[in-house]
N, C-alpha and C positions, 0 to 999 in steps of 0.2 A: 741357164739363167744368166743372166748380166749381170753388170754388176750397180746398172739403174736398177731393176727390178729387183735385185737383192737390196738394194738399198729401201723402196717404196715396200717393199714386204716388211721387213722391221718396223719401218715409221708407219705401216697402218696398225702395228702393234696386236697381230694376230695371235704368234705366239715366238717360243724364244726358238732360235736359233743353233743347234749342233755343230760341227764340223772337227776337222781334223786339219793341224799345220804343224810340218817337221815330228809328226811323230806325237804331240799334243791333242789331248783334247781341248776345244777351244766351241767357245757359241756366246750368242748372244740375246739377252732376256729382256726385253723392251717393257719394264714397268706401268711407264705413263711417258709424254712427249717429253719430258724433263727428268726421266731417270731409266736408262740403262742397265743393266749389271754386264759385265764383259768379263769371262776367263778364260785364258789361257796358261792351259797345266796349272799350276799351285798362285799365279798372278792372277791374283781379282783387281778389277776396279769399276769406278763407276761412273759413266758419262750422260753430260746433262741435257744432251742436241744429239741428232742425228746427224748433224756436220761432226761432231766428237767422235760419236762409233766408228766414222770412218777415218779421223786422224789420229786418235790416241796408242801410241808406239805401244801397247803391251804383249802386241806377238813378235817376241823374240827383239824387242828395241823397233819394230816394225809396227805399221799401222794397216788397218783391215783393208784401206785404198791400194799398200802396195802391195799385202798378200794374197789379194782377193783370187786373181791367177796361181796361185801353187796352194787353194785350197782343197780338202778332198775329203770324201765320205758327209756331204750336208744333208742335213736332216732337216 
């Protein structure tokens, strides 16, 4: 999968997202177009665009654009 299509999979808001970064479990829960829930390990937060999910540094001071390559096991 890419990381367009990973992106359009969340914004049609099918369902949340699983994975694995650094050891972490991490996914993402696409509520409605204006609300996210995003974890990584014991760091929650919640972003309010789909331009967010993919900037917001919460995997490891990092954001889902730059780890989207060293992710692993997506569900």
């Amino acid at each position: 999968m890419t990381i367009a299509d990973f992106r359009a999979y969340i914004d049609a808001l099918c369902s949340h997202v699983l994975f694995d970064y650094n050891g972490k479990p991490c996914g993402v829960d696409p509520i409605s177009h204006s609300r996210f829930d995003m974890w990584c390990g014991d760091i929650c937060a919640a972003a309010s665009s789909i331009d967010e999910v993919f900037s917001l540094p919460i995997f490891d001071g990092k954001s889902l654009s730059q780890i989207y390559d060293s992710i692993q096991n997506m569900e």
